[in-house]
VOBA-1610 file (N, C-alpha, C; in pm, whole numbers, padded with zeros to 5 digits, always signed):
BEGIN
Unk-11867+08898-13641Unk-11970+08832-13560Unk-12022+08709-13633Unk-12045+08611-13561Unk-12097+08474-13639Unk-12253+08520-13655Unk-12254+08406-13787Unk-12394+08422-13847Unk-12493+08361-13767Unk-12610+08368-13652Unk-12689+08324-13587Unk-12787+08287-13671Unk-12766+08108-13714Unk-12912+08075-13823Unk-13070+08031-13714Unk-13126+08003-13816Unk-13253+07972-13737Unk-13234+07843-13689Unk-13164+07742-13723Unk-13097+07628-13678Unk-13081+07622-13542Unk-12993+07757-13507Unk-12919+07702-13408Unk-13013+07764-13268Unk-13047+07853-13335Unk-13192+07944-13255Unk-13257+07827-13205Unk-13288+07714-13295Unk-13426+07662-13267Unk-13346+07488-13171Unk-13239+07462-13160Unk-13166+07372-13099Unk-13099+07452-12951Unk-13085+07556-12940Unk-13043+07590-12808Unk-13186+07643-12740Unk-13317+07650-12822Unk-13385+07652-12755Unk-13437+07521-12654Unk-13462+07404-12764Unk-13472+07274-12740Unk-13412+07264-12578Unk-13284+07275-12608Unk-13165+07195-12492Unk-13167+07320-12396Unk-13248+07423-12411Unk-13249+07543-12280Unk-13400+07541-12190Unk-13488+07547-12319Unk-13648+07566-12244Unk-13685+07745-12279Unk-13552+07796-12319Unk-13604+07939-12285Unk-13641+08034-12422Unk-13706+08162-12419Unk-13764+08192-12513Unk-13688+08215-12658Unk-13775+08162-12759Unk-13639+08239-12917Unk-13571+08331-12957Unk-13599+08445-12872Unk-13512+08548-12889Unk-13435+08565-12790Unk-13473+08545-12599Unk-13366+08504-12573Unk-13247+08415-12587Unk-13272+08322-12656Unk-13186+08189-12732Unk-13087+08340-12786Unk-13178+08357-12947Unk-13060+08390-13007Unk-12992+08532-12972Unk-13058+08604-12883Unk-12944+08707-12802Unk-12858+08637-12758Unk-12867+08532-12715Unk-12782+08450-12619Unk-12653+08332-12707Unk-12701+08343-12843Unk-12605+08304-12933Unk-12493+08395-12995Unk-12586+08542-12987Unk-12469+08655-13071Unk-12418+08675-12912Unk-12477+08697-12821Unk-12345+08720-12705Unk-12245+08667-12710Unk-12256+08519-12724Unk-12189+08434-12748Unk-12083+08380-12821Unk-12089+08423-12969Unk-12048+08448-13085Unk-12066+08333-13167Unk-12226+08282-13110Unk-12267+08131-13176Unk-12216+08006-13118Unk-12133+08043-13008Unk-12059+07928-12961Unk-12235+07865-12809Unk-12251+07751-12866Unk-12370+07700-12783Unk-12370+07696-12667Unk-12239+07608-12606Unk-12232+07590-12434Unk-12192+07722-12378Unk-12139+07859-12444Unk-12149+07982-12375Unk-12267+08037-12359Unk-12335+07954-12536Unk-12493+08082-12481Unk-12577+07999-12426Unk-12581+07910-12354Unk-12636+07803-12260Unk-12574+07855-12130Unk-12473+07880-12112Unk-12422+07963-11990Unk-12493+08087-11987Unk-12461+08158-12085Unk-12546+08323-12093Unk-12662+08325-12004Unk-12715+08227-12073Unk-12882+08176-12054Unk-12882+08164-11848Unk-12803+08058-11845Unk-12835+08037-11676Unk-12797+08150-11606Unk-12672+08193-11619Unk-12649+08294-11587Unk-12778+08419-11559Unk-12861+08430-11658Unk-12940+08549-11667Unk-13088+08471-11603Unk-13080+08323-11562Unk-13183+08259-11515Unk-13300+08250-11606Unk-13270+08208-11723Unk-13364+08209-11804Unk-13347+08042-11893Unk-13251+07987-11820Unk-13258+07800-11871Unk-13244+07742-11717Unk-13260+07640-11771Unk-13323+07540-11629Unk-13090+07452-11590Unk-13098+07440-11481Unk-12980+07450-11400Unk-12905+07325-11470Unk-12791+07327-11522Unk-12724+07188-11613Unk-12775+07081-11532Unk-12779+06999-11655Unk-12766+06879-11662Unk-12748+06857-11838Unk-12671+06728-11859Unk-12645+06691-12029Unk-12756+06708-12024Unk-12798+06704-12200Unk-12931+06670-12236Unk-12967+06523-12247Unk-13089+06514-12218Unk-13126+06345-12246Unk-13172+06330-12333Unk-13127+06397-12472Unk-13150+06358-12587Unk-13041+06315-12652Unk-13051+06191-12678Unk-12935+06102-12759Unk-12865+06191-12857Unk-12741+06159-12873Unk-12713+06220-12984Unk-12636+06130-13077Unk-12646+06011-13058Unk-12603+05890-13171Unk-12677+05763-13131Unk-12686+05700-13220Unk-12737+05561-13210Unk-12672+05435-13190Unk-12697+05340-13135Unk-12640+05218-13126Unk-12722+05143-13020Unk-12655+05045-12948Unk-12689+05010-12826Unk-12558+05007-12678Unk-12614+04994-12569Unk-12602+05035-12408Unk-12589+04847-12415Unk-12492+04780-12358Unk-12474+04627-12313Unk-12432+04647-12189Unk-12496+04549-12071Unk-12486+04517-11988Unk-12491+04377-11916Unk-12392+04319-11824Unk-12335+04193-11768Unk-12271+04171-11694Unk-12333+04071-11573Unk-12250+04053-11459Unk-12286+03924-11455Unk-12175+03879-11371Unk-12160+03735-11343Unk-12058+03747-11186Unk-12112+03665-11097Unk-12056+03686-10949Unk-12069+03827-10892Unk-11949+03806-10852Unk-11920+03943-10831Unk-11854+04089-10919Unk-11875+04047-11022Unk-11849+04150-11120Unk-11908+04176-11231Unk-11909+04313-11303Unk-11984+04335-11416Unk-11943+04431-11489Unk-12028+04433-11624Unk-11941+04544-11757Unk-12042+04581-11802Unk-12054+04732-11832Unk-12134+04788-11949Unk-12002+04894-12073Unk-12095+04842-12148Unk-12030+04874-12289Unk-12115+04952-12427Unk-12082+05036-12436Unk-12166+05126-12592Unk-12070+05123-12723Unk-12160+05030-12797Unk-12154+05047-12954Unk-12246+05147-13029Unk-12193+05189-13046Unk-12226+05318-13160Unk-12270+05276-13288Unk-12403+05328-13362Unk-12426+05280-13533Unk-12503+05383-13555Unk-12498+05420-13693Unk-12534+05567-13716Unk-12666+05528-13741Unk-12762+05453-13722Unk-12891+05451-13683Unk-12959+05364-13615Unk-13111+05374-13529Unk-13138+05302-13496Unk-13207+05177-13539Unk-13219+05186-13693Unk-13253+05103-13755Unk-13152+04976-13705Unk-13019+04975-13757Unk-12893+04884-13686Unk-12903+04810-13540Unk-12987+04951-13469Unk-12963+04897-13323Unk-13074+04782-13295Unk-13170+04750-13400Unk-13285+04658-13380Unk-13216+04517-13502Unk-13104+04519-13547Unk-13055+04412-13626Unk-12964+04287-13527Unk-13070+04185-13556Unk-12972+04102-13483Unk-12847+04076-13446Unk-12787+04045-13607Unk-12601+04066-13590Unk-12570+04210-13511Unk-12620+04307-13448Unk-12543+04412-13416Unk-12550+04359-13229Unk-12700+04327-13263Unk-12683+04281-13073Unk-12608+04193-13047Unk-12608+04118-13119Unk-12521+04003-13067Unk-12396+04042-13067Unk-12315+04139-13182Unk-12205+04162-13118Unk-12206+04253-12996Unk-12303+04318-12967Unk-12315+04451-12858Unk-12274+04298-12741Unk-12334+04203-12698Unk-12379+04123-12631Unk-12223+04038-12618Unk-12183+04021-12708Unk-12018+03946-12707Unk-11914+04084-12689Unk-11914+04183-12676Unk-11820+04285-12640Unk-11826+04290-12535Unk-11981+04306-12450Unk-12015+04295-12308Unk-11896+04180-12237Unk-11931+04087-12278Unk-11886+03935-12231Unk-11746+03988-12210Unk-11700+04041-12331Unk-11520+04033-12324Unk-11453+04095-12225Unk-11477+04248-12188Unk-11530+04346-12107Unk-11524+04278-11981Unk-11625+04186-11946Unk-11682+04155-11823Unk-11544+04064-11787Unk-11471+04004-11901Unk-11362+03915-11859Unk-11228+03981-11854Unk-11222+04076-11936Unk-11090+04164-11945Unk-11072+04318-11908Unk-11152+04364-11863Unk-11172+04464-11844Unk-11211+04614-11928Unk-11155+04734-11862Unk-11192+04843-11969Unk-11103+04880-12042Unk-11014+04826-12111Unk-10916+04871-12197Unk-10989+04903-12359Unk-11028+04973-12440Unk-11070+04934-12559Unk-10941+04824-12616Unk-10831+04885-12593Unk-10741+04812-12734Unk-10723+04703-12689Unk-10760+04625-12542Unk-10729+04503-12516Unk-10866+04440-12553Unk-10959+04467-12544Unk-11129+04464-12588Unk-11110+04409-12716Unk-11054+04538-12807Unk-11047+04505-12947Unk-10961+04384-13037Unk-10831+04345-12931Unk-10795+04243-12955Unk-10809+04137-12914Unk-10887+04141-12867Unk-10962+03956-12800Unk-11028+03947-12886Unk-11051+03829-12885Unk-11057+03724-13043Unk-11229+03671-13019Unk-11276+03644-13102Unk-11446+03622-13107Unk-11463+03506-13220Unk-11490+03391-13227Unk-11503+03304-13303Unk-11351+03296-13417Unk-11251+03300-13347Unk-11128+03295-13452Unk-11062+03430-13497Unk-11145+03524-13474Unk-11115+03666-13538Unk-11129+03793-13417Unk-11041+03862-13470Unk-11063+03986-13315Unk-11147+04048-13388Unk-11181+04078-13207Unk-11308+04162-13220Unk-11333+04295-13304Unk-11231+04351-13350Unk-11190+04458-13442Unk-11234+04412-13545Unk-11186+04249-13594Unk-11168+04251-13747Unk-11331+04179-13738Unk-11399+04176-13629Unk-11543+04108-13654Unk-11623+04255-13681Unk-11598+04352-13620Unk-11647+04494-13612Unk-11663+04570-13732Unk-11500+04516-13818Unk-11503+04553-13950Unk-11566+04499-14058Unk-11608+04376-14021Unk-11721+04233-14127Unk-11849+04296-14112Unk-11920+04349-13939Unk-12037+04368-13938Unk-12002+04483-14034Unk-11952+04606-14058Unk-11976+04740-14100Unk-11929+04706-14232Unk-11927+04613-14277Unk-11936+04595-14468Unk-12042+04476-14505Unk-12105+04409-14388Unk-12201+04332-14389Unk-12350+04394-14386Unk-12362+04516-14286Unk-12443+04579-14230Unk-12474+04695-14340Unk-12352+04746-14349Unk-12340+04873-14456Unk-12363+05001-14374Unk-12295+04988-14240Unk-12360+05141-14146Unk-12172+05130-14070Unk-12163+05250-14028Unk-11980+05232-13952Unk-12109+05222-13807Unk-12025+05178-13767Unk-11987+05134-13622Unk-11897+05102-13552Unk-11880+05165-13407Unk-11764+05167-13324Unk-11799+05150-13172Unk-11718+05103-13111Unk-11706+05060-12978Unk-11638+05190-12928Unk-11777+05264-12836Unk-11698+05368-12799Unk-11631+05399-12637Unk-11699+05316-12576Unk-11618+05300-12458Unk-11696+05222-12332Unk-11622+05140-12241Unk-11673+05041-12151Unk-11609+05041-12040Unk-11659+04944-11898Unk-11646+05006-11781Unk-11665+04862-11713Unk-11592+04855-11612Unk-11609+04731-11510Unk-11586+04722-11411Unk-11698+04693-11312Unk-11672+04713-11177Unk-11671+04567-11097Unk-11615+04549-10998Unk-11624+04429-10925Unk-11586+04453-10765Unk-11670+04367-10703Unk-11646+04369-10528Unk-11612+04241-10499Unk-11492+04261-10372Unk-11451+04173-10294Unk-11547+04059-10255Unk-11647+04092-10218Unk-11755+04034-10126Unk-11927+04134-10182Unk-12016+04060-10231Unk-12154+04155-10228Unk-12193+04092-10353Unk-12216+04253-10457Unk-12293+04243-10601Unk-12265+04356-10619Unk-12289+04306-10805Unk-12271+04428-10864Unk-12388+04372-10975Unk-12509+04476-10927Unk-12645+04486-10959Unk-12672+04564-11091Unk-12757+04485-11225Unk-12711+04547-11363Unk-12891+04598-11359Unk-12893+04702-11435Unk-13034+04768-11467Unk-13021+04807-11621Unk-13138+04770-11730Unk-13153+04860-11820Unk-13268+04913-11803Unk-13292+05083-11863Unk-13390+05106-11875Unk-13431+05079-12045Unk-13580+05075-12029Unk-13637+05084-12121Unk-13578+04940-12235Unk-13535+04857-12180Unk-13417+04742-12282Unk-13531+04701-12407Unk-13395+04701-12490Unk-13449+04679-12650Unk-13410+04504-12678Unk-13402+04472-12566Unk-13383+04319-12605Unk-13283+04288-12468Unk-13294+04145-12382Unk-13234+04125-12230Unk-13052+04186-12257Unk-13032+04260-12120Unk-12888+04344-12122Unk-12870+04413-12220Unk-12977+04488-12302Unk-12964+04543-12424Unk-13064+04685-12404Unk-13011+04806-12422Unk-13064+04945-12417Unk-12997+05084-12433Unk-13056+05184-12441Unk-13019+05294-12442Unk-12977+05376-12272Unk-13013+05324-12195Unk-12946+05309-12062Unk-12902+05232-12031Unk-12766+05190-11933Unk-12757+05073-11889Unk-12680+05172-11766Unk-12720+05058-11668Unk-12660+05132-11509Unk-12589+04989-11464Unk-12483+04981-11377Unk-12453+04938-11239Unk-12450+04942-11126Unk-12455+04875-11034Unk-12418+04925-10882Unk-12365+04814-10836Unk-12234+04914-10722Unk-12170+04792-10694Unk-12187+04781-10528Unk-12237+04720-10513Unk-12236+04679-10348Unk-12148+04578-10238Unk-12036+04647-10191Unk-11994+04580-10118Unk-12012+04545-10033Unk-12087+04382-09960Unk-12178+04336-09817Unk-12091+04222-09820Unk-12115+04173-09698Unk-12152+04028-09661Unk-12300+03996-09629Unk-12398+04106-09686Unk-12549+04097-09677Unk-12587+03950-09768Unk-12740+03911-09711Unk-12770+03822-09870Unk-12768+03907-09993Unk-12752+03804-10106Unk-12766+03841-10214Unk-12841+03917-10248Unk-12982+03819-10244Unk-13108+03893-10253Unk-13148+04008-10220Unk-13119+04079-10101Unk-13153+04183-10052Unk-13047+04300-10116Unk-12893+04232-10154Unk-12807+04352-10222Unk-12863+04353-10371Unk-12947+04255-10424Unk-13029+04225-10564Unk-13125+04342-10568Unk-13229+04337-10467Unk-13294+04484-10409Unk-13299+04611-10419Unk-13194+04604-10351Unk-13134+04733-10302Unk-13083+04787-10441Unk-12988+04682-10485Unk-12934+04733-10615Unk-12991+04798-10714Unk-13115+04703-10800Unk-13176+04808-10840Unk-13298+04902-10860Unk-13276+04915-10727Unk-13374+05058-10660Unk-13279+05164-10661Unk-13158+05127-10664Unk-13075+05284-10626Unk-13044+05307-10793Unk-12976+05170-10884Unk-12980+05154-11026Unk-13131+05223-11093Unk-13220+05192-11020Unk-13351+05290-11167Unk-13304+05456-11112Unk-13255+05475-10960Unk-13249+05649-10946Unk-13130+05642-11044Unk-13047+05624-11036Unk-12919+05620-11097Unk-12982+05686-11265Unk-13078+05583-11335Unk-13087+05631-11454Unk-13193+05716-11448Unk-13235+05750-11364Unk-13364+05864-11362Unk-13273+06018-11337Unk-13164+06016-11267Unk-13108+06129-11180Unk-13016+06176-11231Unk-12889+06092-11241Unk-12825+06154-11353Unk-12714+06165-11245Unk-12676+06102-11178Unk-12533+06188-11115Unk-12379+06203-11171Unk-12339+06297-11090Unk-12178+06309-11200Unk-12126+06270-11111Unk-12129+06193-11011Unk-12012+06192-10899Unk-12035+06077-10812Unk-11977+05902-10756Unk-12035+05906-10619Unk-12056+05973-10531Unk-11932+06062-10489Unk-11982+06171-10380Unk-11913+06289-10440Unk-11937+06426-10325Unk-11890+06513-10372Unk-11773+06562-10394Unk-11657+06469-10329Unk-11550+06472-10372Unk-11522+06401-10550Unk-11599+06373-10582Unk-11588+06310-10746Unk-11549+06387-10827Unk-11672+06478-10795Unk-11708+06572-10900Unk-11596+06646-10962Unk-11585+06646-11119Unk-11517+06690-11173Unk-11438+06848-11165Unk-11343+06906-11084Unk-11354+07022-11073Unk-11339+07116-11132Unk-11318+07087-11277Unk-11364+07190-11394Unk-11520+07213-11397Unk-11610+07117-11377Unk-11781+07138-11376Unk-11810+07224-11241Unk-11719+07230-11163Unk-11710+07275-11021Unk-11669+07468-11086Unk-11579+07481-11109Unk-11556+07600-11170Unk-11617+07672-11222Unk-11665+07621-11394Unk-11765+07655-11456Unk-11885+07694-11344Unk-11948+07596-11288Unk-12057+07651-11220Unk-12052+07777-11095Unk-11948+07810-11064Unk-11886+07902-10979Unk-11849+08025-11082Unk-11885+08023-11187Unk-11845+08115-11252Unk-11982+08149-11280Unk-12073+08057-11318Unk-12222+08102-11334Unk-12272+08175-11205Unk-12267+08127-11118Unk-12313+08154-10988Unk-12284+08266-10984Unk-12146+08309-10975Unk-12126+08454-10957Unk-12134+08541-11029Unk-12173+08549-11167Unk-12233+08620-11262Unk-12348+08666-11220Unk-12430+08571-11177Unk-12620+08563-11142Unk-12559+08640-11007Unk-12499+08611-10932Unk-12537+08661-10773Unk-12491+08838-10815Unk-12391+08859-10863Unk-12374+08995-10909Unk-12484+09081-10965Unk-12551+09017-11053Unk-12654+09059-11115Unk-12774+09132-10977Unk-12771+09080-10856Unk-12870+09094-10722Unk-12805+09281-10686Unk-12666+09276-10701Unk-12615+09430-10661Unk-12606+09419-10447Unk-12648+09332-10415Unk-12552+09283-10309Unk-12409+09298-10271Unk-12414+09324-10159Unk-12228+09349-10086Unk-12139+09235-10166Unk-12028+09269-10162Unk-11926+09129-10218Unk-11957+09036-10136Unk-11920+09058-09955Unk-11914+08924-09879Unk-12056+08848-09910Unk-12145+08987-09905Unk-12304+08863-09893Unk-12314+08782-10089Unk-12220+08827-10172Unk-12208+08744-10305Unk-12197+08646-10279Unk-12049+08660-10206Unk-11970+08492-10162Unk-12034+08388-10137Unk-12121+08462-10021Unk-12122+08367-09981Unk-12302+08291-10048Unk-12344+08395-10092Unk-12482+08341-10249Unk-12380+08199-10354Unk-12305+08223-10385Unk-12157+08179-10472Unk-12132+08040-10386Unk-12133+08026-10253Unk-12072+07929-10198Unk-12208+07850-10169Unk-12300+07909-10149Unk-12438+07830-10138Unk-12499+07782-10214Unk-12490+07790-10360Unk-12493+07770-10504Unk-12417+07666-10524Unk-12276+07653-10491Unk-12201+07538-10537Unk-12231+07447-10495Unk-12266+07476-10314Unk-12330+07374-10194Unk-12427+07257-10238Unk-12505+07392-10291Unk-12627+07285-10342Unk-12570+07212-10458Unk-12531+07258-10551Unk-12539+07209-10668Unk-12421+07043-10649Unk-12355+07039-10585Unk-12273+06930-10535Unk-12364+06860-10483Unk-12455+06891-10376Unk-12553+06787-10319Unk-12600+06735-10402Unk-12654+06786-10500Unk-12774+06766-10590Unk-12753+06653-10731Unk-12606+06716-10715Unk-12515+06576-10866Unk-12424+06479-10790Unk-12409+06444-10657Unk-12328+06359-10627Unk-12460+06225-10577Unk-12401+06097-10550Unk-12488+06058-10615Unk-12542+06002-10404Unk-12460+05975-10343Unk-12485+05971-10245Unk-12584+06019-10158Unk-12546+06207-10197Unk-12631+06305-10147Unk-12723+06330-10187Unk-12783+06248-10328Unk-12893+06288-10401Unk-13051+06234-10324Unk-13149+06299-10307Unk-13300+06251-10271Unk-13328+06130-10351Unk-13379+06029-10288Unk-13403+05898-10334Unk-13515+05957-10447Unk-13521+05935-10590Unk-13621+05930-10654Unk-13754+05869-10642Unk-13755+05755-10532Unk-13861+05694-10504Unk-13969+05764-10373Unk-13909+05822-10312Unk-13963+05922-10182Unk-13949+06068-10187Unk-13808+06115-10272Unk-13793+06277-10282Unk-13786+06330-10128Unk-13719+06202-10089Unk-13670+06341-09948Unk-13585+06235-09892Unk-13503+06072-09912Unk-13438+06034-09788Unk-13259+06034-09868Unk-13172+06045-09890Unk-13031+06110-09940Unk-13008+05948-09955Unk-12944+05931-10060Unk-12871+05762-10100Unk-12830+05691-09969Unk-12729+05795-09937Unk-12640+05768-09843Unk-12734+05670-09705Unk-12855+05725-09692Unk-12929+05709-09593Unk-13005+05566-09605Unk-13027+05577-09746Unk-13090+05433-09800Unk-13030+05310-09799Unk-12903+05342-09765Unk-12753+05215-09824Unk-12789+05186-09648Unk-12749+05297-09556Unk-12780+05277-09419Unk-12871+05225-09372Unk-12988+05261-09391Unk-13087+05148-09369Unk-13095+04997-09359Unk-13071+04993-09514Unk-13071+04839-09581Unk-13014+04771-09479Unk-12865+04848-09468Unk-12750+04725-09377Unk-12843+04735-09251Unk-12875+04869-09178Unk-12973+04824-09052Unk-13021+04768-09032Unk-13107+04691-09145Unk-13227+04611-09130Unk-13152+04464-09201Unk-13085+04481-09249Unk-13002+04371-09249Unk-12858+04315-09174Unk-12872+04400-09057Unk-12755+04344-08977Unk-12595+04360-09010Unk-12601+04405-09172Unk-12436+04351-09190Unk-12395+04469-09260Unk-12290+04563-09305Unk-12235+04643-09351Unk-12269+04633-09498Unk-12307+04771-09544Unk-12339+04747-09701Unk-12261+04891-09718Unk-12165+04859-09810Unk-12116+04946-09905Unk-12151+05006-10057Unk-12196+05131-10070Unk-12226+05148-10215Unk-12022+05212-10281Unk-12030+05088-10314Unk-11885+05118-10334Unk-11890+05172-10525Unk-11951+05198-10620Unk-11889+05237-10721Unk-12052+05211-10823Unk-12030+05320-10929Unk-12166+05310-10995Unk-12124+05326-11132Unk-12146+05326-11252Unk-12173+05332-11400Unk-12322+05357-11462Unk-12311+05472-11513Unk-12430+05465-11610Unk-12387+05528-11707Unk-12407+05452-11799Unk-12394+05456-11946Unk-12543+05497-12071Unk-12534+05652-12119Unk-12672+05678-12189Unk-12619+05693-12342Unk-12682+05609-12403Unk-12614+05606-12517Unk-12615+05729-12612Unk-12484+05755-12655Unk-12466+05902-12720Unk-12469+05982-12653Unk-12447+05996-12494Unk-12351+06099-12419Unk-12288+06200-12476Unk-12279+06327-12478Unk-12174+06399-12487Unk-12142+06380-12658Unk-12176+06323-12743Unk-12123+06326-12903Unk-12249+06431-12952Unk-12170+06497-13012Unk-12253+06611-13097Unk-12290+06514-13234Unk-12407+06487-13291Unk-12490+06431-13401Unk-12507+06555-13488Unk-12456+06552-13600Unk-12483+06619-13759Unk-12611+06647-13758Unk-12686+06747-13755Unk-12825+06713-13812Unk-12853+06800-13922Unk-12911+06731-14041Unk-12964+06773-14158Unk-13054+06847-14160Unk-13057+07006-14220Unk-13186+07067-14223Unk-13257+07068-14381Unk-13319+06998-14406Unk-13345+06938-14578Unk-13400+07058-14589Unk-13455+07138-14546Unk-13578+07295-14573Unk-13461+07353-14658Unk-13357+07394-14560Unk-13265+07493-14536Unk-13159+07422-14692Unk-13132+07304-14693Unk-13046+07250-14793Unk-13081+07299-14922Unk-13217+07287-14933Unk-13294+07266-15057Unk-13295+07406-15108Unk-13303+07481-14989Unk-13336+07630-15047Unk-13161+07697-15076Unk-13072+07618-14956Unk-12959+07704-15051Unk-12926+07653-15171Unk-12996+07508-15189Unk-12899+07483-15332Unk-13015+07568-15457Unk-13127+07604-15421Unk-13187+07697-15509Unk-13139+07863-15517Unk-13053+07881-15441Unk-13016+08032-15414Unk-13125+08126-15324Unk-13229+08039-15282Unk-13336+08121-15174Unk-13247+08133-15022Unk-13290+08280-14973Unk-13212+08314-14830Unk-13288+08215-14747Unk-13236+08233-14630Unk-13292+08172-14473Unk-13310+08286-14414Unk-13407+08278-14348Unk-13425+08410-14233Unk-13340+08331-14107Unk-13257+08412-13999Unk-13192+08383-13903Unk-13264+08403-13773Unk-13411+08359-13785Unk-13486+08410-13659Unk-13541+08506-13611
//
């Protein structure tokens, strides 16, 4: 059986909400493995329904840029945020954007476009012996429409097209600008408020589709209900939970009751001309990367030979 430290007790509580001993029952069920006992947890209805966490788990900066009808967001990675407030780092965050916005999402074609004489690789490698921190370009995105906008949002920006969020939206109209300018980002702040995994519900990843069908029917079993009336608990569960992460079907954050889909409809209503929400990006910096974290208490005492209590 894995060793359940107080560490990990006190981080799956964080990213669950739920009590410390349910945590760490929910780690030895588990066998310490986190995203099972985060499952355990929903399963038994005692953590709040996925979503990533919105706690960063690396540093750098979120770049964002459009020009016409097209645009790029891009995340550089630096192992602190000290870096992410250094000039030379924005500015390259800010010239990767650019390249991006001209060449698209390839990293290795990214990395070999050239920046004052030198590729962007070998400028990447000057900042990280200039800077004294590694840093990496961890991945970028570009959308463009025939006809419309593609509307850029940061939240919270640490300097213009510069943040720990960065969103797009791409709108395909023959609407005015202005009004797809609007529109854009009003649906761009839900975008970084909401969190969706999907434009619609055909997006959605169908491994996240699974997984959650596997939670579901754990919990609905748990009721002692007929099989058919499980199912169909199981199929009403997924129902929602598709509404709820696709991004179309999601409640406008600004009203909490009119569906994207409905808002895009409008607009063109009241503007006469067809508006397409044709394609979205949001980029939160340190997504999905698991961050090292140091427990200096815990260090100090093993290098003295003092135990840890495990919770």
């Amino acid at each position: 059986m894995a060793d359940i430290t107080a560490a990990a007790v006190k981080d799956l509580r964080e990213k669950s909400g739920a009590g410390m001993m349910d945590c760490k029952k929910a780690l030895t069920e588990a066998n310490g493995d986190m995203d099972a006992a985060m499952d355990w947890l929903r399963a038994k209805g005692l953590a709040a329904a996925a979503k990533k966490s919105s706690r960063t788990a690396a540093e750098g900066l979120v770049g964002v840029e459009v020009s016409g009808t097209k645009g790029a967001a891009v995340e550089v990675n630096s192992e602190t945020d000290f870096v992410a407030k250094n000039e030379q780092f924005q500015t390259f965050v800010r010239d990767v954007t650019s390249v991006a916005l001209e060449l698209g999402d390839s990293l290795d074609t990214i990395k070999a476009a050239h920046l004052g004489g030198k590729t962007v690789e070998e400028v990447l490698t000057t900042n990280i012996a200039t800077i004294g921190e590694n840093q990496a370009i961890r991945r970028a995105r570009r959308l463009e429409v025939s006809a419309g906008a593609v509307v850029p949002y940061v939240h919270n920006a640490a300097a213009p097209g510069l943040g720990k969020i960065g969103v797009l939206v791409a709108l395909e109209s023959d609407a005015d600008h202005d009004l797809l300018a609007g529109l854009g980002k009003q649906i761009a702040m839900h975008i970084a408020a909401a969190f969706p995994l999907a434009l619609d519900e055909s997006g959605l990843d169908q491994d996240v589709i699974k997984r959650e069908r596997a939670i579901a029917t754990e919990k609905a079993a748990e009721s002692g209900k007929p099989a058919d009336i499980i199912e169909k608990m199981v199929d009403g569960a997924i129902k929602k939970f598709a509404k709820e992460n696709a991004l179309l079907s999601q409640l406008f954050v600004m009203d909490g009751k009119t569906p994207i889909a409905d808002v895009v409809a409008k607009a063109a209503k009241d503007a006469g001309k067809s508006i397409v929400l044709k394609d979205y990006v949001r980029f939160q910096l340190g997504e999905g990367i698991e961050k090292e974290v140091s427990d200096f208490a815990a260090e100090v005492a093993a290098a003295s030979g003092v135990p840890q209590p495990t919770a």
